[in-house]
N, C-alpha and C positions, 0 to 999 in steps of 0.2 A: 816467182819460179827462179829457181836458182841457177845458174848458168856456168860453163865449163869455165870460167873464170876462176873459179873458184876450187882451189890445188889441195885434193884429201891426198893424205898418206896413210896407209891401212898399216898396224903394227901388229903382226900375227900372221898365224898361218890353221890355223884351229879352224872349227865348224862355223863358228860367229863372225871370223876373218873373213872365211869363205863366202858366207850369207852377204857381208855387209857391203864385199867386194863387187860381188857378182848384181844385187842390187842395185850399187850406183852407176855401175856397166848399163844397166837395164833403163837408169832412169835418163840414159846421156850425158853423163858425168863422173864417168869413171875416174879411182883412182890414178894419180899418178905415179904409184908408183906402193910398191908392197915390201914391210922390211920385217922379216925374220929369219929367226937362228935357224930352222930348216928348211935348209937349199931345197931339198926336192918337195917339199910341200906348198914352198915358196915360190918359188919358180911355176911351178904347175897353176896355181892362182890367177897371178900374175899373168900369164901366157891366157887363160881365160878371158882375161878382163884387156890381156893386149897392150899391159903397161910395164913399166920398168920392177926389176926385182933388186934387193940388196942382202945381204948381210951381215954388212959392214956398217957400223954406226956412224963412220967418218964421212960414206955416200949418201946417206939419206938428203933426198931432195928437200929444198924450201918449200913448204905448202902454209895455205890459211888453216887450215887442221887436222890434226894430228890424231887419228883414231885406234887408242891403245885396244883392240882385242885379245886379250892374255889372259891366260889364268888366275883368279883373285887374288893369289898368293905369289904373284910374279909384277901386281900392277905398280906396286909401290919401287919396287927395285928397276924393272924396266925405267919409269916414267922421272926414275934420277938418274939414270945412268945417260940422257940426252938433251944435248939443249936446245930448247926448243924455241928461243928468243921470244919473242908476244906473239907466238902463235897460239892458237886453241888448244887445250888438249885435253882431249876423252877417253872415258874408258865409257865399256859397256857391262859394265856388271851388275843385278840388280841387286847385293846384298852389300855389297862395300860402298861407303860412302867417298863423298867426293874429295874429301881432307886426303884420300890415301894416295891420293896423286904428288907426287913430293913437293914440297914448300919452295921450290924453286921456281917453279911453273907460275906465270903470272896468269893466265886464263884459263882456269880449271872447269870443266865441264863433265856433266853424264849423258850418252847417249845409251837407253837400253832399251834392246825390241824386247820385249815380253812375247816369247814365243820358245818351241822347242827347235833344234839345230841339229840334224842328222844327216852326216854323207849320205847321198842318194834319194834324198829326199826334198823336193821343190818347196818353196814358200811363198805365198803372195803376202810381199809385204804393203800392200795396198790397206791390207786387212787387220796390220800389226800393230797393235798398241805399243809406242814408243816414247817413254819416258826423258823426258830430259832435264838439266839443272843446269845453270852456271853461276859462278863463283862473281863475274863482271858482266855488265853489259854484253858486252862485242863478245864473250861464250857465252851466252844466252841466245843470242841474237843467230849466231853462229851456227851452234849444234839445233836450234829449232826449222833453218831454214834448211838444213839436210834431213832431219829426218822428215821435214814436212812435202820434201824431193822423194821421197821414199814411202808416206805414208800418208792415208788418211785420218789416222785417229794418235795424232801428237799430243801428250799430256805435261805437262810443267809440275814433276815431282819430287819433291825435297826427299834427301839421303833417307830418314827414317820410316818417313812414307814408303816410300819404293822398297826397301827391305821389308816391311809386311809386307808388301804385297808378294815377295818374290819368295815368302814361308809360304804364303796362299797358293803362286804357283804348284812349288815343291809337293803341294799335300794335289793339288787338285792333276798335276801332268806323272813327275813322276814316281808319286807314291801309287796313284792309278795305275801307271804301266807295272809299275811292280807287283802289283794284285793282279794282275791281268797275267804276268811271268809264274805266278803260284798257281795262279788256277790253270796254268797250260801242264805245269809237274801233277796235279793233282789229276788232271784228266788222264794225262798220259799212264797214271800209276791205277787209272780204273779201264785202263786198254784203249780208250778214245785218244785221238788227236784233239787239236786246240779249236779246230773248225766245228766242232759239235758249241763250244761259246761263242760263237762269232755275233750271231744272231741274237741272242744275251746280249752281249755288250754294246750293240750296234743301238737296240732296242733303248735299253739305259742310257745310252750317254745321248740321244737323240729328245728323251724326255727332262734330261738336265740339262737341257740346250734352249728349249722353246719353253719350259715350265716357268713359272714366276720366281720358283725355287727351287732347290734341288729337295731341300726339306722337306716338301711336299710329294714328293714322287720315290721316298723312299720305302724298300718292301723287304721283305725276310722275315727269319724267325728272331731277330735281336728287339725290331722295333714291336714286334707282337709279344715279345717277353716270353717266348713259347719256348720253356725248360726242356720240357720233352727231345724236342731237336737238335735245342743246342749241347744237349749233354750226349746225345746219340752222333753228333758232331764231333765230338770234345774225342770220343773214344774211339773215333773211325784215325786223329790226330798222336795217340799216346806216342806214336812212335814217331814222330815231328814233334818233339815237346816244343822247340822255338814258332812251328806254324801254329801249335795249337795256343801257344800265348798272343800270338797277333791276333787270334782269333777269340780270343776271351775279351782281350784288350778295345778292338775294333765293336764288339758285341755291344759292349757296357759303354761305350763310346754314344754309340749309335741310339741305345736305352735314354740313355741320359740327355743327350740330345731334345731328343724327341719330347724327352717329361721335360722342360724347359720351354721348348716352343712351344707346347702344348698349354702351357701356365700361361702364354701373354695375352 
């Protein structure tokens, strides 16, 4: 068990900042301290978790790790812009690899929850699959023993690995919620509210949870090849030409699929 000895610096102020701050609050090892560019997002964090705020590069405290929370496209410029002397330093992203940490950084590491991050929304990360890698020893060693402060299901995942898997998220979190966003326009545009699917999707995603497969528990008219419908589908769409191509697309997706597993 890892013990307050041991000095995280959270760098961010985003959803995953917030998660990872709030988190190691929880586990009795809070941050020491929180650095980014927005004061008031920063501050509020920080004030959370009870610990120091900066955002000034010149204050950031001495810690054993260093946990970049930033935007993909922000990890590589952050993660040169500070030095970090042989401390640890992670990011948490699951599709950028670990090289994107600048060449300067002597302990390069990934810390990623595999999980979705929304204001107002609680997490038990008890529960959270958390990926990790490092570049040396002492980051290996390092970012395994926090997330293992954090989690019960700590995985040891190389850069390529972990970006399939975070396409797999993408398709199974939130291209899901985005079908769930269509089908609440679509309901609303036949006079219903989103509460007439709730029960639908509750129903679904509870048999792709316990099933052995999801494959196995799929239904409509795409896997039954039933023309009929989906062309009576197709036309109820003429005037959404983009929803009615996600829906051609998704259909023959789903066809294909199926005559595939169905072969082995």
């Amino acid at each position: 068990m890892q013990t307050k000895e041991e000095n995280i610096v959270i760098i961010g102020s985003g959803n995953v900042a917030e998660a990872l701050a709030l988190a190691l609050d929880k586990a009795g090892n809070p941050p020491i301290q929180i650095f980014a560019r927005n004061r008031n997002e920063g501050t509020r964090i920080a004030a959370r978790c009870q610990c120091k705020f900066t955002n000034d590069p010149a204050f950031i405290k001495p810690a054993d790790l260093y946990i970049i929370a930033v935007s993909d496209k922000a990890i590589a410029s952050v993660s040169g812009s500070i030095n970090f002397g042989d401390a640890v330093v992670a990011h948490t992203s699951g599709c950028t690899p670990i090289d994107a940490l600048s060449p300067n950084i002597i302990n390069k590491a990934v810390l990623y929850p595999l999980q979705t991050f929304t204001k107002g929304y609680k997490v038990d990360f008890r529960t959270v699959p958390i990926m990790v890698e490092g570049t040396t020893p002492k980051a290996l060693d390092t970012v395994t023993k926090t997330a293992r402060m954090l989690s019960d299901n700590v995985l040891e995942v190389a850069s390529k690995q972990r970006a399939m898997i975070h396409v797999a998220a993408v398709f199974a979190s939130n291209f899901t919620n985005h079908m769930y966003a269509i089908g609440e326009l679509l309901a609303k545009d036949a006079g219903m509210d989103f509460e007439v699917l709730k029960p639908l999707i509750r129903q679904t995603t509870e048999k792709a949870l316990t099933a052995d497969s999801p494959l196995s528990t799929q239904t409509g008219p795409a896997i039954r090849n039933d023309f009929q419908t989906k062309s009576r589908h197709c036309e109820l769409l003429t005037e959404k030409p983009d929803l009615k191509n996600i829906y051609i697309n998704l259909s023959k997706s789903i066809w294909e699929t199926s005559k595939k597993t169905s072969q082995k």
